[in-house]
N, C-alpha and C positions, 0 to 999 in steps of 0.2 A: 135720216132717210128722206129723199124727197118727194111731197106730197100735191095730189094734184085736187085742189081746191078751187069753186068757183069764183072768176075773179070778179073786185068791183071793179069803181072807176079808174082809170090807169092815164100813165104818161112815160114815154118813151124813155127805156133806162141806157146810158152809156157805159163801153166799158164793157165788151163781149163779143164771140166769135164764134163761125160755127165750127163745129170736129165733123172728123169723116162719118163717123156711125151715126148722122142725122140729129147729134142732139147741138144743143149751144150749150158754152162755157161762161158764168159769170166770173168777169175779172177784177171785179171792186175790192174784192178781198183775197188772202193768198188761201181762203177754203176754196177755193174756184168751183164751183158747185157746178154740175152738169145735167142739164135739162131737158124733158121731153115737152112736148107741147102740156099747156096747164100747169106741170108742176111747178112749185116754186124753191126756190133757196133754203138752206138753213134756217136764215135771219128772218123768213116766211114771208117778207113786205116785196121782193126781188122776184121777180116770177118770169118765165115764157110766155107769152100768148103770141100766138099763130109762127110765127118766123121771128120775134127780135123778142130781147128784153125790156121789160117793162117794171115800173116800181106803182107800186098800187098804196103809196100814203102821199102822196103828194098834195100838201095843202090841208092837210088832216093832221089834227095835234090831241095830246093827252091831256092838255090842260095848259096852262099858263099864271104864272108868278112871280112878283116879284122879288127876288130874292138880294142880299149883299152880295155881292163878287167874291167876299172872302170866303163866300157859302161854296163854292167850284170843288176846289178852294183854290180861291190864284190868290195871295198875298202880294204880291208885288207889279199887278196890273189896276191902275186906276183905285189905290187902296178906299175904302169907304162910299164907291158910289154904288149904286142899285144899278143890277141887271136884270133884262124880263128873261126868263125861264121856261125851255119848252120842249116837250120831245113828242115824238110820235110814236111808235109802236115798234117789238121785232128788238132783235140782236143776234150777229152774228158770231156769238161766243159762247158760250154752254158753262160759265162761271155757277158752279154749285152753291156759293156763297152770295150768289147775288143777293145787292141789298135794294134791289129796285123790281125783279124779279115780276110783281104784277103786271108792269110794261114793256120790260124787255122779253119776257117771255110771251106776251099777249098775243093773240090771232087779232090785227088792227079792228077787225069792225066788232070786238068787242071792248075795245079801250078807247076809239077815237071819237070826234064828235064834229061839229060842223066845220063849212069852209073856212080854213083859215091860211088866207093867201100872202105869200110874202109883202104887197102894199100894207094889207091890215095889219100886220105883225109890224113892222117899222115905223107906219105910222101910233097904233099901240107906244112904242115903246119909247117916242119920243114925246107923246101928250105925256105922258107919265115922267117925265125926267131922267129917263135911264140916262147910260150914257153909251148902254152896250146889251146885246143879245146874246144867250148863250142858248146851244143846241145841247140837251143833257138828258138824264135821268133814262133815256136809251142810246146807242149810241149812233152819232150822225152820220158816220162810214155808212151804214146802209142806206140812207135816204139823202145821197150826197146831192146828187139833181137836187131836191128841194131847199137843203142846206144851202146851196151857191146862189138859188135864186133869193134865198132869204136876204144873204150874206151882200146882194147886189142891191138890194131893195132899202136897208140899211146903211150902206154905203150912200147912196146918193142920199141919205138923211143926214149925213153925218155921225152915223152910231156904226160901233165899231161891233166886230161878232169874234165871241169865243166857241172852240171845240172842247166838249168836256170828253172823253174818246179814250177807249185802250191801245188804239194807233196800231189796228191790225188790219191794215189797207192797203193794196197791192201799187207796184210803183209807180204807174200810170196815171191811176185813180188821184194816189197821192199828189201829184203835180197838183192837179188841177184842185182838189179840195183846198188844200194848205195855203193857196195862193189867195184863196180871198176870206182867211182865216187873220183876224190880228193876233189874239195869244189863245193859247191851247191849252188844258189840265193832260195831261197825258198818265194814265191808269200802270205802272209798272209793279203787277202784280204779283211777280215772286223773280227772282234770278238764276233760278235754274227749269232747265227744262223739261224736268221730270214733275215740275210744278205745275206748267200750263198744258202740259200733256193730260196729264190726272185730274186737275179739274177745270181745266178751261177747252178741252180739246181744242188746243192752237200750239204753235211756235216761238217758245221766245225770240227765235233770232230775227222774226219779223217785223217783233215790237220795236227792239235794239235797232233795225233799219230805218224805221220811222223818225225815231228818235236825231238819230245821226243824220238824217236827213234835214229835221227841223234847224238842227243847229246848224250846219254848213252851207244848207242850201237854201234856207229862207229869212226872212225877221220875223219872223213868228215869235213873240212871246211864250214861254211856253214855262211849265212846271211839273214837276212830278208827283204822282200819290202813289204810295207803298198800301194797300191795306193789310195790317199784318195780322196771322191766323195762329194761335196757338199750336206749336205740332205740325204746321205744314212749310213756314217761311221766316222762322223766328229765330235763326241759330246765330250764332255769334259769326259763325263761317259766312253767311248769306249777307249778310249785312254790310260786313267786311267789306267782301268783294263786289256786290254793288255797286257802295259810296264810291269802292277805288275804280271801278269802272265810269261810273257818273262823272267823278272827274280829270278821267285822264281822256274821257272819248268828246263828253259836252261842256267841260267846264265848271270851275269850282264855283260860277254865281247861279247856276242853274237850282231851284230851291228845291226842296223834300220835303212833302209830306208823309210823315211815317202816322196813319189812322188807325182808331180800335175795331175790330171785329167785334160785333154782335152775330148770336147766333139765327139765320135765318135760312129758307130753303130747304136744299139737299144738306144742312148743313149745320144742323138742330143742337146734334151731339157732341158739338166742338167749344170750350167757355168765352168766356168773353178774354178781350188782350189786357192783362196788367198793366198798369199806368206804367210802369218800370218798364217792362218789355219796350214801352214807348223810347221814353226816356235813356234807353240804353242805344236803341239804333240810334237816336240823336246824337247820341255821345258818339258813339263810332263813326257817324259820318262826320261831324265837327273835326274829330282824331283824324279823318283821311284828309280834310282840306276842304270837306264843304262850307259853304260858308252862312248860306240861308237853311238848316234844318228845323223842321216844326215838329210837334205833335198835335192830332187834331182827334175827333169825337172823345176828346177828355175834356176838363175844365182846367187847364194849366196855362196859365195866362205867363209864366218866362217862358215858358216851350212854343208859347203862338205868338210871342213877338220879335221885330226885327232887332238884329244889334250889328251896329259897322264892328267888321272884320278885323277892322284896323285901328281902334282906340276903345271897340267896347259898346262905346254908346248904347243905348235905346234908342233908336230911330221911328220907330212906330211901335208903339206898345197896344196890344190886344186882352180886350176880357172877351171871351168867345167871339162873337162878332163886332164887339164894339170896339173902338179905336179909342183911344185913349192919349199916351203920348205921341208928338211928333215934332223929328227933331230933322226934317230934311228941309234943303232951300229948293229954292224953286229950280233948280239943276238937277233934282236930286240926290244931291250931297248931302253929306253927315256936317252939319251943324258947327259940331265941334271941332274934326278935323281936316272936311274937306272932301273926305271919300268916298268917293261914287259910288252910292247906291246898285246896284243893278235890276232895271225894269222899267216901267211904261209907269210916269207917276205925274200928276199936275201940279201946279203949285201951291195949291193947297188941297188936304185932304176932303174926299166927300163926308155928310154927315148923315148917309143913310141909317147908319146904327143894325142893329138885327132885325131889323122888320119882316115879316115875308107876307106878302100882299095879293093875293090871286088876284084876277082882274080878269075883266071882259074884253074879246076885241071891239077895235072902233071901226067897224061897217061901214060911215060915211065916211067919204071926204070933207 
């Protein structure tokens, strides 16, 4: 239900039109929410005021970190360098499982804290040695304005920007986001529709749009996480048809992550994933043809490493976030027999390790 709250500071939101009955529509996502003066969105950060929309987090973050890249989890973008970490407030999803829950659900002027302008953030993340930003822990679809300017601000630094995102963003929106996105985590949270209905109140086929878009339509790096839930998305059937969609629609080098659920939320009563449940979607999607499958919030260091497709290898071998072996040239070929990798890799690995590092911004120039 839409609620009309007093707004703070704001900046002009894109991506909306008026309807006959005097309200506006927001188009950033396919909830397309309808609005009277004051109320705001869903996602809560996405508001009316007077005649247009407006986003009311712009410039305002929940905190900042430096986290590994593998932390996304993106495995095959930039393996081993440190990226700064940042989200803002809001989400336009209603995921009862969420595991972030105190941000994405937060009304912003309870979670956010001082100006933090896309210069600051960029320059931030290059004193620091990143080599990339990612927009996470809420998702950047709703604060896309802020997102692009991030994403601009970092560019002329040389630092590239990831979207960590469940890619439920309408197709307009989508152009312009993904375009100054280098690689993406993409959230594919169950494969049937009776999944995101019940607890995501969304659309799979929205997701699956995004999706198919990333691959044909842009270079975006991009990878996928499964979280899988005991009892909701764990059958042998789902998995199946997935993996065999994953690679007949995007490609067998597109990677999987299949994650544990922990019990949080709306969502107390559900146990945690067995390592095996992990371990068995792996196996099924390897059996369909994928060719990068992980497991991840376990400790299974052959389930979180790479291996070429084509002779076996260990190409980068992982213990949780540390990197370990690597067996790619600087083309990112396999070592042994040549075979192209698939991803955004330098030629040598970074050696951030597991670190995670909060940090301040840097206010001067």
């Amino acid at each position: 239900m839409n609620e009309t709250i007093p707004l703070v500071d704001t900046v002009p939101g894109r991506y909306w039109h008026h309807l006959e009955d005097g309200r506006i529509q927001c188009d950033v996502c396919p909830r397309f929410c309808k609005l009277k003066d004051g109320q705001r969105g869903l996602c809560f950060v996405r508001a009316r005021q007077d005649d247009q929309m407006v986003l009311t987090t712009w410039g305002r973050s929940s905190g900042f970190c430096i986290d590994p890249v593998e932390k996304k989890p993106l495995n095959h973008f930039l393996p081993g360098t440190p990226i700064l970490s940042f989200g803002t407030a809001g989400c336009n999803l209603t995921c009862k499982f969420c595991q972030n829950y105190e941000i994405s659900k937060a009304r912003e002027m309870d979670k956010l804290g001082s100006l933090a302008t896309p210069e600051m953030i960029a320059k931030t993340a290059k004193a620091h040695g990143c080599s990339s930003v990612a927009f996470t822990y809420n998702d950047p679809v709703i604060f896309l304005e802020y997102a692009v300017d991030v994403a601009q601000a970092c560019r002329e630094l040389g630092l590239r920007t990831v979207a960590v995102t469940a890619g439920y963003i309408g197709d307009k929106a989508r152009e312009e986001f993904f375009r100054h996105m280098d690689a993406a985590n993409v959230d594919l949270k169950g494969f049937t529709e009776g999944f995101y209905h019940k607890l995501c109140s969304a659309h799979l086929n929205d997701v699956l749009e995004t999706l198919k878009y990333l691959k044909h339509e842009t270079g975006v790096w991009f990878e996928l996480t499964n979280l899988v839930i005991p009892g909701e998305n764990d059958s042998y059937g789902e998995f199946d048809e997935m993996t065999n969609w994953v690679r007949d629609e995007l490609g067998p080098d597109v990677p999987m992550h299949f994650t544990a659920f922990h019990p949080d939320w709306k969502m107390m009563d559900h146990p945690r994933t067995p390592p095996e449940t992990l371990l068995r979607a792996r196996d099924i999607a390897m059996k369909n043809g994928i060719r990068y499958p992980y497991v991840g919030n376990v400790h299974d260091k052959s389930g979180s490493s790479t291996y070429c497709h084509s002779c076996g290898e260990v190409l980068i071998g992982r213990d949780w976030y540390q990197l370990s072996d690597w067996n790619l040239d600087a083309h990112g070929k396999c070592n042994n027999c040549g075979t192209e990798c698939g991803g955004v890799f330098q030629a040598r690995p970074g050696m951030w390790g597991p670190k995670r590092q909060p940090v301040r911004l840097i206010t001067k120039s």
